[in-house]
C-alpha positions in Angstrom: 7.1 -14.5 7.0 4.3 -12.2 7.8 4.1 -8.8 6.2 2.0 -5.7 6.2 0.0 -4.6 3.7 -1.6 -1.3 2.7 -4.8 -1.9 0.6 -6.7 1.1 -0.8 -10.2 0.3 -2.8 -11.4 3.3 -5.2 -14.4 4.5 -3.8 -17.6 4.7 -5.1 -19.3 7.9 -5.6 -23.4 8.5 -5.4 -24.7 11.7 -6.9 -26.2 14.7 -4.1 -23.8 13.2 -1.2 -21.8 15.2 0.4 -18.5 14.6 1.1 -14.5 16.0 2.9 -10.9 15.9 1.2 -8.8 16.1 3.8 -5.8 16.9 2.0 -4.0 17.8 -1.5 -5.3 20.1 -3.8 -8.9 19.1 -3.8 -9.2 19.6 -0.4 -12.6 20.9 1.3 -15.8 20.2 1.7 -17.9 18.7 -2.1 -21.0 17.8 -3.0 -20.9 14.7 -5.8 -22.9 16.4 -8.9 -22.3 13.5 -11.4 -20.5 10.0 -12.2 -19.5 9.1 -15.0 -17.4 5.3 -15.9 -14.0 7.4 -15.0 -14.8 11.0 -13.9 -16.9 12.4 -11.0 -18.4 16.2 -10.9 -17.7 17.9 -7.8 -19.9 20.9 -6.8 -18.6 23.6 -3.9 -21.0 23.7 -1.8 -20.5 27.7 -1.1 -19.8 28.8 -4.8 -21.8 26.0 -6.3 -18.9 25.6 -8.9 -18.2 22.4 -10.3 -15.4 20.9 -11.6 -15.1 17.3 -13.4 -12.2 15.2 -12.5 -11.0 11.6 -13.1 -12.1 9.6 -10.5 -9.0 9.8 -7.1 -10.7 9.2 -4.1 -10.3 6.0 -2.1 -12.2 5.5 1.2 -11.0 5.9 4.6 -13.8 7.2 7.1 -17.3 7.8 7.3 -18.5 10.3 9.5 -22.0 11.6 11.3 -22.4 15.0 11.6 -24.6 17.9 11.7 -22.0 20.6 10.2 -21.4 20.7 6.6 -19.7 22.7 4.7 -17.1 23.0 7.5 -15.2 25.8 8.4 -12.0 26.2 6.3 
């Protein structure tokens, strides 16, 4: 019997990249200020606030483009 499967990897973060949350509470645009064994720093990249959270992200897409921060 076959079945499906959903497989998520934790992602690893590298400090100055830029990245999108699509969704939940955390959700905009981020730059990745530091990494720590099990937290990340996320900086805004319009109020350059950061905020330090357990590490949550898992990968699904990477993306080329030439706007970032988006619009909200």
């Amino acid at each position: 019997m076959n079945h499906t499967v959903t497989v998520f990897s934790p992602y690893i973060f590298t400090v100055g990249e830029k990245i999108h949350i699509d969704s939940g509470r955390r959700k905009g645009d981020w730059e990745v200020a530091a990494v720590a064994d099990n937290t990340v720093t996320l900086r805004c990249p319009v109020s350059k606030k950061e905020f330090t959270w357990k590490k949550f992200c898992y990968l699904i897409d990477k993306k080329q483009t030439t706007t970032w921060p988006g619009e909200s």
